[in-house]
C-alpha positions in Angstrom: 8.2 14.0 -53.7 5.4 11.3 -54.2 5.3 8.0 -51.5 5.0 4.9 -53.6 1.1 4.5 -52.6 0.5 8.1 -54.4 0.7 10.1 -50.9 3.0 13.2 -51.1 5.9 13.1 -48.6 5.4 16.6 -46.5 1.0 15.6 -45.9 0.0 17.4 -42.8 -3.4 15.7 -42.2 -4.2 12.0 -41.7 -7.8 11.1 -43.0 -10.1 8.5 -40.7 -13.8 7.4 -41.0 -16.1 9.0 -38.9 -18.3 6.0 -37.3 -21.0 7.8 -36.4 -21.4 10.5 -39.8 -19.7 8.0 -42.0 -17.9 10.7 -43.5 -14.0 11.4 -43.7 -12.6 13.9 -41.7 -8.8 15.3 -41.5 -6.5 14.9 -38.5 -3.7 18.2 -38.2 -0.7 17.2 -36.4 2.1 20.2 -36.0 5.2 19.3 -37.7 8.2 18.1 -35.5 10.4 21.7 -34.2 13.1 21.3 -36.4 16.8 21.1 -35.4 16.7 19.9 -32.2 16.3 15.7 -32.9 19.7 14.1 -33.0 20.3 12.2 -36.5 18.9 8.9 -36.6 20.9 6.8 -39.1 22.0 3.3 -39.9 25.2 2.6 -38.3 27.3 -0.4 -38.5 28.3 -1.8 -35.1 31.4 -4.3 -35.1 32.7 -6.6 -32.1 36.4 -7.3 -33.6 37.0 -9.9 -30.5 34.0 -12.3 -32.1 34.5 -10.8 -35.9 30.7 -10.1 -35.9 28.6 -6.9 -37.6 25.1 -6.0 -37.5 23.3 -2.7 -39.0 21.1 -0.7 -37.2 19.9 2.6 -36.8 21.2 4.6 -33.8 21.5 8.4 -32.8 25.1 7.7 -31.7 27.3 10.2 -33.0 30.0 8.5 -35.1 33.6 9.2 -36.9 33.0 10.3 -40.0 36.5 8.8 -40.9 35.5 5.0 -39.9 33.1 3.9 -42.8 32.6 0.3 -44.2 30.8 -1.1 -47.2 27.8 -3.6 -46.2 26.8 -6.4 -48.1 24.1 -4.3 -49.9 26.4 -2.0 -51.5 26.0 0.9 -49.2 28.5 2.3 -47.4 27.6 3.1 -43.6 29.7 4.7 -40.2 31.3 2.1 -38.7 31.5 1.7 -34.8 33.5 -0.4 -32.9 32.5 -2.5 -29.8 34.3 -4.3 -26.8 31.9 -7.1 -26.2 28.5 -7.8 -27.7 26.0 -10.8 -27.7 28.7 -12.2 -29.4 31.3 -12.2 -27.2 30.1 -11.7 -23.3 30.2 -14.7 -21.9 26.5 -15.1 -20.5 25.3 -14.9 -24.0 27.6 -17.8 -25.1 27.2 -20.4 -22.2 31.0 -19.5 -20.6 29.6 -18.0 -17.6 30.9 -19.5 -14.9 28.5 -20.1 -11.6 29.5 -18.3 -8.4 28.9 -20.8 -5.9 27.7 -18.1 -2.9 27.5 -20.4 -0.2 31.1 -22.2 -0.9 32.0 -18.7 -0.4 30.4 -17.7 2.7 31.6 -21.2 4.6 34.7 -20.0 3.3 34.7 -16.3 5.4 32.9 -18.1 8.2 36.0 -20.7 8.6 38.4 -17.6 8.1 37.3 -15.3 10.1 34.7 -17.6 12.5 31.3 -16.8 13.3 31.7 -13.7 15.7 29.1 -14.4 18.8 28.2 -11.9 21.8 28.1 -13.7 25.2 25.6 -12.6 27.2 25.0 -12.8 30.7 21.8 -14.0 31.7 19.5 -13.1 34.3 17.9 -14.8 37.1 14.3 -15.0 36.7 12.3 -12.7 38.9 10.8 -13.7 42.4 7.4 -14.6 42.4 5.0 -13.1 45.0 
């Protein structure tokens, strides 16, 4: 098959300039060991609790049964999410603030602040 720029698809070498000859010379790389990359696609990923979609491409292994037509035409593997941006909350401004001190007053009071005595010592005799 022929790239759009005139390049065949399975080239082995990658040509640079040579600075200091001015000449071009090829760059082998060894091809990738087949059959042991997962399969990269574009998946669909859907939070039904906003009624959002985005494409992507992921390795995650989908259900071949869950499919859904995109606005291009294609159809992709659909996979369904609990929360996304979408929907967490610290992504749309309904986090609520812990208030940590309000909350350690709040043991102190209930429990009290648990002190040692400790009996002190009479300071030493001079000589």
């Amino acid at each position: 098959m022929t790239l759009a720029w005139g390049l065949r698809e399975d080239i082995t070498a990658i040509w640079h300039s040579d600075s200091i000859e001015g000449t071009f010379t090829p760059i082998h790389f060894e091809a990738m060991k087949p059959e042991i990359h997962p399969d990269y696609q574009f998946v669909v990923f859907e939070d039904s609790s906003a009624d959002y979609r985005f494409l992507t491409r992921s390795t995650l292994k989908t259900d071949p049964a869950k499919t859904v037509v995109w606005e291009d035409g294609n159809t992709y593997p659909l996979v369904q999410l609990e929360i996304s941006n979408a929907s967490h909350p610290f992504f749309t401004g309904q986090m609520k603030i812990i208030d940590s001190a309000g909350r350690v007053d709040r043991f102190n009071k209930r429990y009290g602040a648990r002190k040692k005595t400790v009996a002190k010592k009479a300071p030493a005799a001079k000589k």
